[in-house]
N, C-alpha and C positions, 0 to 999 in steps of 0.2 A: 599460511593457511590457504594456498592457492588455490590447493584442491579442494575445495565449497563454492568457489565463483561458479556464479552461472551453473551450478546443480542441481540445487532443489530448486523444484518450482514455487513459487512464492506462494500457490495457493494451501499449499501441505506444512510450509513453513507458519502461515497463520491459523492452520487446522491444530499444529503442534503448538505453539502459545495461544491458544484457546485451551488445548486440555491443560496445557501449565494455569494458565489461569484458574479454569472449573476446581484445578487440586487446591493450588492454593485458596481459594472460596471458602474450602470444606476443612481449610485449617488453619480457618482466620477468621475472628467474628464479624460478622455483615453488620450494616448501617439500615434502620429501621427505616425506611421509605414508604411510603401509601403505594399500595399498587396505580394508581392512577399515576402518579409522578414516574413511577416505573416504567409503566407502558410507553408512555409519551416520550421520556427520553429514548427510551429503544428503537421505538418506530421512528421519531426525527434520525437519529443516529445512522439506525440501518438501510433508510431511504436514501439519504444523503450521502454514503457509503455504496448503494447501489448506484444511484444516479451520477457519483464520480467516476466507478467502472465501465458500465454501459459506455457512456462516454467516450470515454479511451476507447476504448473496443471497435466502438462503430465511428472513432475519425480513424483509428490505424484501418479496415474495413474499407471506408471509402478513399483512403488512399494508396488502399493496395501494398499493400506494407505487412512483414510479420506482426503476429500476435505473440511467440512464443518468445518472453524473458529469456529463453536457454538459452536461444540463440541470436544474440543482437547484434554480429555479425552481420547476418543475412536479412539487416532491414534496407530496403529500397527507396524506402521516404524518410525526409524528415518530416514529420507532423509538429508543428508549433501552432498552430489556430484550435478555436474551438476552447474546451477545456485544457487543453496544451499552453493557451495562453498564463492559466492561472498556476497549473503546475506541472513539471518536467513528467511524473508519475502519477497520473491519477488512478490506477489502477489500484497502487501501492495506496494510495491515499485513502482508497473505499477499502481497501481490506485491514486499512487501520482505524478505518470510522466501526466498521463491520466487530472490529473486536471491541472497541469502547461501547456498542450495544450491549455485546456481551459482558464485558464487566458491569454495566449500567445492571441488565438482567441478575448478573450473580450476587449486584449489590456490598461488593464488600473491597475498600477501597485500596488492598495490598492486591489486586487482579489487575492493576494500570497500568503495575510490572510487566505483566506480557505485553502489553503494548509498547513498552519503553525496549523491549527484549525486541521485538519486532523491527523495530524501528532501526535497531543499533543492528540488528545479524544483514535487516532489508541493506542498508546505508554499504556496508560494508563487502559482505559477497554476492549481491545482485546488481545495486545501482554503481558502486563507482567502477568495477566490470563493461555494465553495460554505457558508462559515458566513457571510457577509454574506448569502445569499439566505434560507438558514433563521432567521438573526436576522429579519429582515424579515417571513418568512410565519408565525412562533411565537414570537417575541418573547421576552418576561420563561420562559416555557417552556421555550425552546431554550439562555438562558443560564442557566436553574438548571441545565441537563442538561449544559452545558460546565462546569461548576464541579465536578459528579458524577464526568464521564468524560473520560478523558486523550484529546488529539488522537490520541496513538502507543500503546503504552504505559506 
């Protein structure tokens, strides 16, 4: 299945298990929660989901380095500082927080599946993709810094 690495872009990959999610929702009974419990895990969830991307974004930014998953080839830095220290992906990491808002929101606890769906399609045609390319352009570098920092985490 070669041809999926490095394809989709991760953000459309989590748009599509999101709507996996929302179906399944609507044909699976939900878990009575207070709206108050609801709100609060959403906004914790999806703060901390944003504040993991941001993140990423503005150390790859300041080190001048791609942003585009396609193509992890043509990254110029390694970034390991910062929220890099804590995980190899934090980008992947907020847009699996980003989805547990939404199952939180849809309330119904067979919607974790897209997260678990996410995780397994991210792990597989995005991330080990893009650590074979940065093995290659940083070598003995890039695997001290997998040893350091968890892929998730």
């Amino acid at each position: 299945m070669k041809v999926l690495e490095n394809k989709i872009p991760p953000p459309l990959i989590a748009t599509v298990c999101g709507l996996f999610m929302w179906v399944l929702s609507l044909a699976t009974p939900a878990i009575e929660i207070t709206i108050t419990v609801r709100v609060i895990a959403v906004t914790l969830a999806l703060l901390t989901g944003t504040m993991f991307c941001l993140a990423g974004v503005l150390s790859f930014k300041r080190a001048k380095t791609t942003v585009n998953p396609l193509k992890p080839q043509s990254a110029s830095a390694l970034v390991d500082s910062g929220v890099y220290r804590i995980t190899r992906n934090p980008m992947y990491v907020g847009f699996a927080l980003g989805l547990l808002a939404w199952s939180f929101y849809l309330a119904s606890p067979w919607t974790l599946t897209g997260i678990f769906v996410f995780i397994v399609y991210m792990n597989r045609f995005q991330i080990e993709p893009e650590e074979r390319a940065l093995l290659s352009l940083f070598g003995a570098e890039y695997s001290q810094y997998q040893a350091r920092a968890r892929r998730w985490l």
